[in-house]
C-alpha positions in Angstrom: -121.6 99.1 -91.2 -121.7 100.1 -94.6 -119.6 98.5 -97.6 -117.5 102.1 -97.5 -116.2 100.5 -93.7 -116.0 97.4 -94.5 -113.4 97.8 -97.6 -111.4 100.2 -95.2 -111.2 97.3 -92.4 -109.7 95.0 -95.4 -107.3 97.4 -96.2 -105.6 97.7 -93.2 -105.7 94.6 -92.4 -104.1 93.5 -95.0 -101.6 96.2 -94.6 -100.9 95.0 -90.9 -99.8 91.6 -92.2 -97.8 92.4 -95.0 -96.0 94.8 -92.3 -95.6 91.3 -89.6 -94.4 89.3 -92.7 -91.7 91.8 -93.2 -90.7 91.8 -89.7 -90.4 88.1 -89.2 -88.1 88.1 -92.5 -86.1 90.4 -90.7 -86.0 88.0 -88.1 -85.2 84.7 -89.4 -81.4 83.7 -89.7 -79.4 84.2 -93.6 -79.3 80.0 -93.2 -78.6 78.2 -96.2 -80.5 75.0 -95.9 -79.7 73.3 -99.1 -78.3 70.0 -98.8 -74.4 70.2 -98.7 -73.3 67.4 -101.5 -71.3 64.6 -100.8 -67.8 64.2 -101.4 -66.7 62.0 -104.8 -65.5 58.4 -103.4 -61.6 57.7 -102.8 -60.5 55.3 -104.9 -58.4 52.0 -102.8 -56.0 49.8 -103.8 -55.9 45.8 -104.2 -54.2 44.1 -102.0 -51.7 42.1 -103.7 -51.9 38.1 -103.5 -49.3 36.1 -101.8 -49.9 33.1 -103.8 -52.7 32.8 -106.2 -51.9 29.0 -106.6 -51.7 28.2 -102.7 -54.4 25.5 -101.7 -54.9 24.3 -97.8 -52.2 21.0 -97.1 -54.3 17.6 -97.1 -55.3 16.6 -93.5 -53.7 13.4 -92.6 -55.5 10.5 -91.7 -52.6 8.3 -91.1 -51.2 9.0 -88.0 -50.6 5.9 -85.8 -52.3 5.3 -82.9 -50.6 5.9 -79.1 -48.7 2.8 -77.8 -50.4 0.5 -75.5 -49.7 1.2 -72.1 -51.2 -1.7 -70.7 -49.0 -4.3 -72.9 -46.2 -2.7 -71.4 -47.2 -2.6 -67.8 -48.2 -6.3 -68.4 -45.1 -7.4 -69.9 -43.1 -5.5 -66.7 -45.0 -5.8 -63.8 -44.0 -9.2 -63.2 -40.2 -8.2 -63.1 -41.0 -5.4 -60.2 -40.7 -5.7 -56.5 -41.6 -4.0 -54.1 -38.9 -3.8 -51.1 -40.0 -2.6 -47.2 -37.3 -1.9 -44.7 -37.0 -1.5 -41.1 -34.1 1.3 -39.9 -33.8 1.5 -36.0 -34.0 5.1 -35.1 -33.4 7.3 -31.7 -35.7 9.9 -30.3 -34.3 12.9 -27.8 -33.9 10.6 -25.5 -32.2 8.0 -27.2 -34.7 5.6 -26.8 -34.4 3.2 -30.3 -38.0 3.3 -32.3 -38.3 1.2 -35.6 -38.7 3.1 -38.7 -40.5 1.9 -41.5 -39.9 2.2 -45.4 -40.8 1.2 -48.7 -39.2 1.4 -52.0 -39.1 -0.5 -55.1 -36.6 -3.1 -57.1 -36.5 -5.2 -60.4 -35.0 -8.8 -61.1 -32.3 -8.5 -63.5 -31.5 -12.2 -63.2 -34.2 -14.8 -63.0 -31.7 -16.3 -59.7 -33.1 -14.1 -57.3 -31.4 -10.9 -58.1 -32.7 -7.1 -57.8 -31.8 -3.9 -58.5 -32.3 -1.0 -56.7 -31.7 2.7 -55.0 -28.6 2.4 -52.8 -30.9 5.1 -50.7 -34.1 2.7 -50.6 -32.1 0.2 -48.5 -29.2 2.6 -46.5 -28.9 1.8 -43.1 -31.9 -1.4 -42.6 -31.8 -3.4 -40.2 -34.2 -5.9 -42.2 -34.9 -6.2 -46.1 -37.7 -8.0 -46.9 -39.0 -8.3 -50.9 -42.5 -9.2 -51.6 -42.4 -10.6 -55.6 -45.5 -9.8 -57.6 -47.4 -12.4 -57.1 -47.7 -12.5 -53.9 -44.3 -14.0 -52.1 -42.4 -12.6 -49.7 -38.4 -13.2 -49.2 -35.7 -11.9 -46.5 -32.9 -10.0 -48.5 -29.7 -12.4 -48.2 -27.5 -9.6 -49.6 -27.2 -5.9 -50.0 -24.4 -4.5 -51.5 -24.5 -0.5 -52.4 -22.6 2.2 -53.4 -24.0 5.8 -52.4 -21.9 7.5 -54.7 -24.3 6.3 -58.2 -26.9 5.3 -55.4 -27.3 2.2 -56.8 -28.0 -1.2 -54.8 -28.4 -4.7 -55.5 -30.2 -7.3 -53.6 -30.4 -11.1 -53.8 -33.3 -13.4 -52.7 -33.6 -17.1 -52.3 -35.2 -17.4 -55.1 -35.1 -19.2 -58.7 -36.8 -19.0 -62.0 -38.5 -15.5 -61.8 -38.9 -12.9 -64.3 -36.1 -10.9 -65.6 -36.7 -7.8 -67.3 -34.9 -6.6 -70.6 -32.5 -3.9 -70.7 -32.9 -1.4 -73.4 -30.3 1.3 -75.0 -31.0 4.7 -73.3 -28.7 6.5 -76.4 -31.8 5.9 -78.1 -34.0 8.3 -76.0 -35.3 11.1 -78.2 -36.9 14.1 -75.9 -41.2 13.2 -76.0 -40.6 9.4 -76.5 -42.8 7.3 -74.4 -42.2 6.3 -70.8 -43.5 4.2 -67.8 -42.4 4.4 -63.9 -43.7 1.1 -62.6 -43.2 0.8 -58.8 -44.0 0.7 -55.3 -46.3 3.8 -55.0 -46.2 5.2 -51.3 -46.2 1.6 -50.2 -49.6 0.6 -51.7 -48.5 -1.7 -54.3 -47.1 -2.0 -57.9 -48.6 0.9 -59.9 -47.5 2.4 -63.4 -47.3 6.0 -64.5 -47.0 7.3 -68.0 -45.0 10.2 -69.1 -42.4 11.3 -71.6 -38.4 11.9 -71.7 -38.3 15.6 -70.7 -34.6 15.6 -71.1 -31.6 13.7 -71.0 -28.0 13.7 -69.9 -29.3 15.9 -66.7 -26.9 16.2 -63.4 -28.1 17.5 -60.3 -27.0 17.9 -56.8 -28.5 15.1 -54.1 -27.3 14.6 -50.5 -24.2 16.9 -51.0 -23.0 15.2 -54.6 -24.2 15.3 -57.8 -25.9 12.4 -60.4 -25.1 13.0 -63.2 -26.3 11.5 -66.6 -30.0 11.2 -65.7 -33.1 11.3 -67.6 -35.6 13.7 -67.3 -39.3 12.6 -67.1 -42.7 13.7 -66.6 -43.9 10.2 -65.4 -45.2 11.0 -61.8 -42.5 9.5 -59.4 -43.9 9.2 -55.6 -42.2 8.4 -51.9 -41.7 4.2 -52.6 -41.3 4.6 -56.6 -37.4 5.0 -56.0 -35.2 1.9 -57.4 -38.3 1.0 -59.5 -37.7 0.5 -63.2 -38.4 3.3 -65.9 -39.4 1.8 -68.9 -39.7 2.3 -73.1 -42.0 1.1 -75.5 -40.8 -2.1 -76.0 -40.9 -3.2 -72.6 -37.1 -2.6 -71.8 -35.7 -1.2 -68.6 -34.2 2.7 -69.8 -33.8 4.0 -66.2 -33.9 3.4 -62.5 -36.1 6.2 -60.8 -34.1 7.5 -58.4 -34.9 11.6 -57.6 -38.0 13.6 -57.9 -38.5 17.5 -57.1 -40.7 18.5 -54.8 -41.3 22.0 -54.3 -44.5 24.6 -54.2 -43.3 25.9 -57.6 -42.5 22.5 -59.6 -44.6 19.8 -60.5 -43.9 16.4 -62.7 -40.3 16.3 -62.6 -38.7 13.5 -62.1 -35.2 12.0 -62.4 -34.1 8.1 -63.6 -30.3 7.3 -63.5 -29.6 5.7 -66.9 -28.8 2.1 -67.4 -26.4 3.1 -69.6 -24.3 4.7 -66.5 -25.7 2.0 -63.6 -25.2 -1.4 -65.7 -21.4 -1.2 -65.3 -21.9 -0.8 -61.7 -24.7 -3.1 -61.5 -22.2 -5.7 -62.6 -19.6 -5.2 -60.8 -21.8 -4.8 -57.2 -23.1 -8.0 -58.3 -19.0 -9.8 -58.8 -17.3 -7.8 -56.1 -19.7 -6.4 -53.4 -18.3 -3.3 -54.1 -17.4 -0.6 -56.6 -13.6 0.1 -56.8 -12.7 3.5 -57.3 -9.5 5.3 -56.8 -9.6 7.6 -53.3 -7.9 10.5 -51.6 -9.1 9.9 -48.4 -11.2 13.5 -47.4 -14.2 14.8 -46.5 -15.4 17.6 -48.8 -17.5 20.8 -49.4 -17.4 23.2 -51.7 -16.4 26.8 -51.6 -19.7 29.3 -50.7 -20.0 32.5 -49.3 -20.8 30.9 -46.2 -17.8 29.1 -45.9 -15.4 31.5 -47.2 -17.1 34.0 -44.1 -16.2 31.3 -41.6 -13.8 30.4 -42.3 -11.5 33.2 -43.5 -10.6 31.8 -46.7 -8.5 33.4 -49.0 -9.4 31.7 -52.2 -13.2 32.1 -53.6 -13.8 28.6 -55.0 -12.4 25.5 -54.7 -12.9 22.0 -52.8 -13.0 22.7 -48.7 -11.2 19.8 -46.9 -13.3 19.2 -43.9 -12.0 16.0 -42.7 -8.8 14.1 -43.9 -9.0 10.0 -42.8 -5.8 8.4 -40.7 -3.8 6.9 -43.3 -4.8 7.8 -46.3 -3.4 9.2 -49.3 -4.1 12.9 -48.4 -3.0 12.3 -44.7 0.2 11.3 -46.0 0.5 13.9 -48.8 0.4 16.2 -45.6 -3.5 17.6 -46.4 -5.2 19.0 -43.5 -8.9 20.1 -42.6 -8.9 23.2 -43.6 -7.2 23.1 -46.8 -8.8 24.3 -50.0 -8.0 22.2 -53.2 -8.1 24.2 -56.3 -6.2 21.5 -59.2 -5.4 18.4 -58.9 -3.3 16.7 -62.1 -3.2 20.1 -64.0 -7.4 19.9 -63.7 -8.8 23.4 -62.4 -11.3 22.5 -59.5 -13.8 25.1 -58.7 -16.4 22.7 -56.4 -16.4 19.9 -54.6 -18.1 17.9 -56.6 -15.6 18.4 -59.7 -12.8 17.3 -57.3 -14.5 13.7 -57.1 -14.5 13.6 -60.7 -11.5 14.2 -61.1 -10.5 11.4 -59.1 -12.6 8.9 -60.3 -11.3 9.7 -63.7 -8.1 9.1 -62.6 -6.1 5.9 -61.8 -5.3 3.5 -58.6 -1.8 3.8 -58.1 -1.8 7.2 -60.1 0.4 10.0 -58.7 -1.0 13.5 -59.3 0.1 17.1 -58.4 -2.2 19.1 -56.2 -2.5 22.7 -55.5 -4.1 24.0 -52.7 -4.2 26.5 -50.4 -3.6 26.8 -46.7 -5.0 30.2 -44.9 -3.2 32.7 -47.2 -0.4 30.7 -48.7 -0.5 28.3 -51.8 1.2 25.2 -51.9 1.8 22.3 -53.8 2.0 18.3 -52.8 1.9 14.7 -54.9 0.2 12.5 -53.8 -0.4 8.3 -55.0 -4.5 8.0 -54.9 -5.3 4.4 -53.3 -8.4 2.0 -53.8 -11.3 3.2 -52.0 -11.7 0.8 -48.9 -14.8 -1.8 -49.1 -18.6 -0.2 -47.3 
């Protein structure tokens, strides 16, 4: 090949790939690939302060220690009994079995007297109280009333332990408590808790207690009648009621001293508590009653039994009857009826409106004194 050739083979060569460099121009995309710039910074605002002089409080280093269970379980323990009782039973057969129970007590007075639950010793044939250290005495005495169910209970017994009585006004809600008592049987045992509330009624049995306090203090099956206790050692309470259902847990019910000591007295100088009476049997107004019996009233105090005698047999009251005043007072429950009685006088006569079937009618009647247990 001679130079002539070879400078003609350059040529085109070179003309072939300026022609494919115009081509793939053609082909490429009109992208602009600078970098796109970023936009200028928003300014923000300062917060304002809410205090610039504000400094964290000073931690505290003299808070007081909790109370001393112990001393108080020490100084108490002594006073608490624990009482067993035998109750003579019938099975479907009316064969008679002996029933067992426990519950608990405390000496108010150092010559052998105890308090406790009118329900702890209801219906025994035998009372027997074992002391805390060790001795064991046959109940002389029991004499109750079911309407605070409060009981007392004398041994033959000198020089023992009395516990203190305290001031239950006092109470705030969270102060400090111990239930000491005769733990399902087993023995004295103490629980802690607080005062949940105070001033508490609720229904028991078909009545109500009312003025109770409120605690968290665990309260078992033999606990009842023991003593429920401040700080200082005194007796606030007598644990009487606990709830116990799926839902609830740690609530438990004292009745104040400052509602049982009056009774507490008198059971201990009369044998009994005496309180003015009607003379009837009572329930109160329901739905279940009102269906029954056809009433035509929707609350008020169902008569369901009147006693031979009394002052509502002789005022004319008949089972069946539906109380609803008595002295000018509005009754709506059974439960209010009692109260109203009890608040009023022996000898007192009162007005009372009730209603018989579809008719409402009026009587007086004297309330009497309610006949010994």
């Amino acid at each position: 090949m001679n130079w002539a050739s070879i400078k003609h083979l350059v040529a085109c060569f070179v003309l072939i790939l300026a022609l494919l460099l115009g081509a793939g121009c053609e082909l490429l995309p009109n992208v602009d690939i600078s970098p796109t710039p970023s936009p200028p910074p928003t300014p923000t605002s300062t917060p304002s302060p809410i205090d610039p002089d504000w400094t964290l409080p000073p931690i505290e280093n003299n808070i007081p220690p909790l109370p001393s269970i112990a001393d108080v379980v020490a100084k108490v323990k002594p006073s608490v009994v624990a009482i067993n009782t035998e109750v003579i039973g019938y099975d479907i057969f009316s064969r008679p079995y002996t029933q067992e129970g426990a519950g608990s007590g405390w000496i108010i007075d150092e010559s052998g007297i105890i308090v406790t639950n009118n329900h702890v010793v209801e219906g025994a044939e035998s009372v027997t109280v074992t002391l805390n250290d060790g001795r064991t005495f046959p109940a002389e005495a029991c004499c109750t009333d079911p309407l605070s169910d409060l009981a007392v209970v004398r041994i033959d017994a000198q020089n023992l332990p009395a516990v203190s009585i305290g001031d239950p006004s006092q109470l705030r809600v969270g102060d400090w408590v111990v239930a000491i008592g005769n733990a399902l049987g087993l023995g004295i045992s103490a629980k802690e808790g607080i005062v949940s509330r105070v001033g508490v009624s609720i229904p028991v049995s078909g009545q109500t207690l009312g003025n109770l306090i409120e605690t968290s203090a665990a309260i078992n099956p033999g606990n009842s009648g023991g003593p429920l206790v401040n700080m200082k050692g005194e007796v606030i309470g007598i644990t009487s009621v606990k709830i116990a259902t799926v839902e609830v847990e740690g609530i438990g019910y004292a009745i104040s001293t400052e509602t049982a000591m009056p009774i507490i007295e008198e059971l201990i100088r009369t044998g009994h508590i005496i309180r003015p009476w009607l003379g009837v049997v009572l329930r109160s107004v329901d739905e279940f009653v009102i269906f029954q019996y056809e009433l035509a009233v929707e609350e008020g105090a169902f008569i369901t039994e009147v006693a031979p005698g009394s002052p509502a047999d002789e005022a004319g009251l008949e089972a069946g009857d539906v109380i609803v005043s008595l002295g000018g007072h509005e009754i709506a429950t059974a439960q209010e009826l009692v109260e109203a009685i009890h608040s009023s006088e022996i000898g007192q006569r009162v007005e009372i409106t009730f209603w018989r079937g579809d008719t409402k009618n009026t009587t007086y009647v004297t309330l009497g004194e309610r006949p010994p247990p």
